[in-house]
C-alpha positions in Angstrom: -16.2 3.6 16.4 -13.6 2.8 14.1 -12.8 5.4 10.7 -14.5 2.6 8.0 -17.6 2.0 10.6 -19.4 5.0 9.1 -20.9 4.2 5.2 -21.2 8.3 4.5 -17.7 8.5 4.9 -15.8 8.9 1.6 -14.1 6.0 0.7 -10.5 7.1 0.1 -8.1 3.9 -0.9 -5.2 6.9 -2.0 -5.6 8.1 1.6 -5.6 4.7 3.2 -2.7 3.1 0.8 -0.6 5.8 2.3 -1.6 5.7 5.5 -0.6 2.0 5.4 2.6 2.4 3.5 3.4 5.1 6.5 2.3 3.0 9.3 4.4 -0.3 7.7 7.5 2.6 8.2 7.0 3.2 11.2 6.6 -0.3 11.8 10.0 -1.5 10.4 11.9 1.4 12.1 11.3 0.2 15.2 13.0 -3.6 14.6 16.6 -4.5 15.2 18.5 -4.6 12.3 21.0 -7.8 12.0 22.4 -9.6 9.2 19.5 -12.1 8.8 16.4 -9.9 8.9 18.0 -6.8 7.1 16.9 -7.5 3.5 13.2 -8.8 5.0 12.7 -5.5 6.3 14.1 -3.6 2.8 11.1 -5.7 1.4 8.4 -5.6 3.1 9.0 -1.6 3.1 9.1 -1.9 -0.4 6.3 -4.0 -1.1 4.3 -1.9 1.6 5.0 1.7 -0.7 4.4 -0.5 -4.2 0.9 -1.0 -3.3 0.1 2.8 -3.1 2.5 3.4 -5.9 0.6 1.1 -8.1 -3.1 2.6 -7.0 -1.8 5.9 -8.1 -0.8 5.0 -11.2 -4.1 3.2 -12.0 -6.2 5.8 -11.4 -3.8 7.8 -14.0 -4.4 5.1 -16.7 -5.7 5.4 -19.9 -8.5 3.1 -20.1 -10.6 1.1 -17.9 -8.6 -2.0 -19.1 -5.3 0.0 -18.2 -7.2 0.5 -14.8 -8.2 -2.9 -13.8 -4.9 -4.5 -15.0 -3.1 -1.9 -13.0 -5.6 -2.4 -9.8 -4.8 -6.4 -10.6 -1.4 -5.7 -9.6 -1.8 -3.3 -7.0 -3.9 -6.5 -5.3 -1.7 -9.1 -5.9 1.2 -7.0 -4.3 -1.0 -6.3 -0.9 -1.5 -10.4 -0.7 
């Protein structure tokens, strides 16, 4: 059994945008830097931290319009 399989379990998308910006980390630590692929890696990283970086700012926002235009973004950076 997986951690989503069970529907009682809290559905934390703070907890799991970190967990993902952490794993995508790990992830690019372990590739071989070289003058092609260096900046690809600086990106993805980056893009990989936006996405919890823009959830926690939405759930700080001032209105539910603030919210879903911030959530809108925080999508559109995860695709």
């Amino acid at each position: 059994m997986n951690e989503f399989s069970n529907k009682n379990q809290a559905y934390d998308l703070e907890e799991r945008t970190a967990k993902f910006s952490e794993d995508v980390i790990g992830f690019v630590r372990t590739i071989k830097r070289d003058d092609i692929n260096r900046n690809i890696i600086t990106q993805l990283a980056r893009a990989a931290i936006s996405i919890g970086a823009n959830y926690c700012e939405a759930n700080a926002s001032s209105s539910k319009r603030d919210f879903r235009n911030k959530i809108y973004i925080s999508k559109k950076r995860s695709e």
